[in-house]
N, C-alpha and C positions, 0 to 999 in steps of 0.2 A: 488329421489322422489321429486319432487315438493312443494313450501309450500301448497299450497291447500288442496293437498292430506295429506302432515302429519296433519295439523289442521283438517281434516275432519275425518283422523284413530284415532285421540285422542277422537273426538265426538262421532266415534261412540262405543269408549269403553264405553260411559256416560250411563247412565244409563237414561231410560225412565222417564223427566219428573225433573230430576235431574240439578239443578240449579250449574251454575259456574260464579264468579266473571271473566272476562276478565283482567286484569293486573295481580290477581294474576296467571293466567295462564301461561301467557307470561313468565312471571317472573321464573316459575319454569320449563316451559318445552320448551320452545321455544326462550327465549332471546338473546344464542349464535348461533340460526338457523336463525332466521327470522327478519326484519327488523320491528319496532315496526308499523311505517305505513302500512308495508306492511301486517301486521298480523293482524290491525284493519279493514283494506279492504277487508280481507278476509272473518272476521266476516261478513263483512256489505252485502257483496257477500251471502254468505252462509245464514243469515239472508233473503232475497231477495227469495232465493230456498227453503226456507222454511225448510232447515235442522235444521238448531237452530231460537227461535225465543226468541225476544227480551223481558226480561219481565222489565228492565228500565234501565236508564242508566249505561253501564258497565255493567250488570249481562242477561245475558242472558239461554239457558234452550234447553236440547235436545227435542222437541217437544214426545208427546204419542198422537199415534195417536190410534182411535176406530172407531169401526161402526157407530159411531154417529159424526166423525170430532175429529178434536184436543181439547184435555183434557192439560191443561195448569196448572201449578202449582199453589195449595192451599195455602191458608195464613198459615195454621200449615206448607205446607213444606220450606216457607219460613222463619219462625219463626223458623225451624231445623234448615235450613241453616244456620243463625245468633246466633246461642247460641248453638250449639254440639260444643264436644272436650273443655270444658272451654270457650269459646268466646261469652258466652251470659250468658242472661235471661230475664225472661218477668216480666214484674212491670204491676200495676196499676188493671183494674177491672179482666182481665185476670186469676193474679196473685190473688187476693181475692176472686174470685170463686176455682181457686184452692184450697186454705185452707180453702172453706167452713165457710168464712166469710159473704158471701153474695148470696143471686138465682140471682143478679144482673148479666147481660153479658155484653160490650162495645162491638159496630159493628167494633172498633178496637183494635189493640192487641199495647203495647207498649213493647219495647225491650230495653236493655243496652247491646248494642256488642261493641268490639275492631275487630269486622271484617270489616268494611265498613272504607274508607279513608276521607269520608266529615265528619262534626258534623253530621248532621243527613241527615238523608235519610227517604223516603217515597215510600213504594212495595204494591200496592193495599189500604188495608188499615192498613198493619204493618209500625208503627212508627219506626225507629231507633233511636239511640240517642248514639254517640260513646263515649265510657268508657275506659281509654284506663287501663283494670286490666284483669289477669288471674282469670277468674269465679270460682274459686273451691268453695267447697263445703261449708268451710265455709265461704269465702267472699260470696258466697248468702245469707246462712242462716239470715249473720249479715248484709245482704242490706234487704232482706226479712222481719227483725225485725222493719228496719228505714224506709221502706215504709211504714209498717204496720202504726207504732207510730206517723209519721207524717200525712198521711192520714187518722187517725181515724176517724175523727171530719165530715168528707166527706166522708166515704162510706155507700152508700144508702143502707135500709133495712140490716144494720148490726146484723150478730147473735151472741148475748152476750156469750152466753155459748161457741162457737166455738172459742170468744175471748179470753177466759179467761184460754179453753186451748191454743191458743196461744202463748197469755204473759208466761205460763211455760216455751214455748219451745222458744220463744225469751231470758228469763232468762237464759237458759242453754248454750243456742250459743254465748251470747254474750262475746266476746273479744276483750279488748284494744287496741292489736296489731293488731288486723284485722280492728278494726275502724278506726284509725289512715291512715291506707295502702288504708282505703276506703274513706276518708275526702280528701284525696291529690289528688282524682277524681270527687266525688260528695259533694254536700252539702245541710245540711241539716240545718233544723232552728234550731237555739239555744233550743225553747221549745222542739223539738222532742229527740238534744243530752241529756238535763237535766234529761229527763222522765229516761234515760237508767240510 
């Protein structure tokens, strides 16, 4: 088989719409087959025919096509991409509309992945920002709390009561050993560690 052809029976196992990092591709399924040039050429090729199309540098995406043309991946599936399996989360207004902190939205969404190889990266208008930690459940909860406590003082139309359950549920997650495992990645101001 040809490399084209295996690069092209991988895509089209992909699912409609469904974004892939290029190196890590290569990496896992074609490194002792294909020559790394020759595998980006092939992208670039295929890219060109419109089998996959580009959604920015390094990540590209099995096109869905419709009645109406091609339908191109969403910021939420981008924002999947970046934070399923532990490899993410989303900070900032996003993230305080989630907990019903605020009706406030941002036209963009900000993320802390360990999937992306730059410091940050920019898909539409999700932010990345590379973290290099395994997201479990409770290193969220206890970045969840230090977002929270460091951005109080800034988020717009704050609702008190939604905060106050909050600080509960920031009291019960928070853990030393998870803080400590999250300072050796991020940092946060003196006044925000104090408050914990």
């Amino acid at each position: 088989m040809s490399d084209i052809n295996e690069v092209r029976k991988f895509i089209e196992r992909c699912k409609d719409n469904e974004l892939f990092i290029a190196s890590d591709i290569y990496r896992q399924s074609f490194k002792d087959k294909i020559s790394e040039l020759s595998y980006y050429k092939i992208l670039e090729r295929l890219n060109k025919d419109n089998i996959i199309i580009k959604i920015s540098k390094g990540i590209y995406a099995k096109p869905k096509y419709t009645k109406y043309g091609v339908v191109t991946p969403t910021e939420n599936d981008i924002v999947e991409k970046f934070t399923r399996d532990e490899s993410g989360m989303v900070i900032g207004y996003y993230l305080y509309n989630m907990l019903r902190l605020t009706t406030q939205i941002s036209k963009n969404k900000n993320i802390l992945t360990c999937n992306i190889d730059s410091q940050t990266k920019t898909i539409s208008n999700v932010n990345m920002k590379r973290v290099n930690l395994k997201f479990t459940e409770e290193i969220k909860n206890v970045i969840i709390a230090l977002e929270v406590l460091q951005n109080f003082d800034h988020i717009e139309d704050l609702n008190y009561l939604s905060f106050i359950s909050f600080s509960e549920f920031a009291a019960k997650v928070y853990d030393d050993k998870i803080l400590k495992i999250i300072l050796k990645e991020l940092s946060y101001k003196k006044r925000t560690l104090s408050d914990n």
